[in-house]
N, C-alpha and C positions, 0 to 999 in steps of 0.2 A: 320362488320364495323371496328373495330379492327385491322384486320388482314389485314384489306386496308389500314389504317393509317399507322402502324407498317410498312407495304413494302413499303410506302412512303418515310419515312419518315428513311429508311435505302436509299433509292434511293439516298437522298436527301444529306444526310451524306456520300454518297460515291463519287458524284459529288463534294460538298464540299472537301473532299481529294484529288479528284484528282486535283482540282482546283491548292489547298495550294502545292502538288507534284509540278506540271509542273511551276509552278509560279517560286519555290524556285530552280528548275534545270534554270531553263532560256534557256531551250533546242529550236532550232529555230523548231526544224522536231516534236516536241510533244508541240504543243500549248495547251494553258489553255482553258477547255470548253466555256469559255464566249470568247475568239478570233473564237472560231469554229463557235456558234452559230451567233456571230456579221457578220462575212463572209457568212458565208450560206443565211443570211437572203439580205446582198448587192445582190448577186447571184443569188439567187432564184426567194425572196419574195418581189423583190422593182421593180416589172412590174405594168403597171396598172390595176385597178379596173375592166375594162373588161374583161379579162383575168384572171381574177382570182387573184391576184397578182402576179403571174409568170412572171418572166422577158425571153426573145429571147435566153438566156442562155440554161436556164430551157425546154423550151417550145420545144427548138433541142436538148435535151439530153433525153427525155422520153421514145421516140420509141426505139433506139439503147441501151442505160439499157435495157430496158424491154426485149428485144428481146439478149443480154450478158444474162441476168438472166437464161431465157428459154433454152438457148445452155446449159449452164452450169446445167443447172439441167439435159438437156436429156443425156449429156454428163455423169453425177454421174450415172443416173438412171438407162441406160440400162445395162453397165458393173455390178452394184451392185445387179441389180435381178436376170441378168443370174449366177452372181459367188452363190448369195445367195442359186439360185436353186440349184445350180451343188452339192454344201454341202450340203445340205439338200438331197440329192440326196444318197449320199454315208454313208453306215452306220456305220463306223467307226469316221467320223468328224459329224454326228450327236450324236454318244455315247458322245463325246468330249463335243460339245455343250451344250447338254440339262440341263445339270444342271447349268452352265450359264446361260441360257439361262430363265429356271424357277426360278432361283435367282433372276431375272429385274423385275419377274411378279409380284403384288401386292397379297397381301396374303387374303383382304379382298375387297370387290364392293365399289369404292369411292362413299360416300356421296353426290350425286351433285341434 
C-alpha cells in the first residue's frame, strides 16, 4: 500500500513539473498537460452516451492505429529474432554477450 501511494504520488509530482516547465516556456509545439488532456477529451470523449462517449473522430481512428501498431511491431519482430538468433548462433558474439547478458538477470526469484 505504500509503495502504491509513494509511485503515485511521484506520478503526480512529475506531472506537476511538467505542467509548471511547459507553462513557463510558453512553447506552442509542447503544450501543458491539462491543454493535452482538455483536447483529447473535445476529441475523443464528447460522443454520445451510445457510443460509449466516443466521438466520429475516435470511432475512424481505432482500426487504422490498431492495425499501425501491429505493422510495426511485426515489422521490429521479425528482423530482431532472426538478428537475435543469428548471434546467439555464433560463438564468438555469444562469449561477448553472456556476461551482459547475466548482468540483466536477477540474482534472486522476485517476490510476487
Amino acid at each position: 500500500m505504500r509503495t502504491a501511494l509513494f509511485r503515485t504520488l511521484v506520478l503526480v509530482v512529475l506531472v506537476l513539473l511538467w505542467e509548471a516547465a511547459t507553462r513557463l516556456a510558453a512553447n506552442p509545439f509542447f503544450p501543458p498537460p491539462s491543454t493535452i488532456v482538455s483536447r483529447m477529451h473535445a476529441m475523443w470523449f464528447s460522443g454520445p452516451v451510445t457510443r460509449g462517449f466516443l466521438t466520429d473522430l475516435a470511432v475512424g481512428n481505432i482500426l487504422p492505429s490498431l492495425g499501425r501498431m501491429a505493422l510495426g511491431f511485426a515489422g521490429a519482430r521479425w528482423p530482431g529474432s532472426c538478428s537475435g538468433w543469428r548471434w546467439g548462433c555464433r560463438r564468438g558474439c555469444t562469449t561477448i554477450s553472456t556476461g551482459c547478458c547475466s548482468s540483466c538477470a536477477p540474482s534472486r526469484r522476485p517476490r510476487w
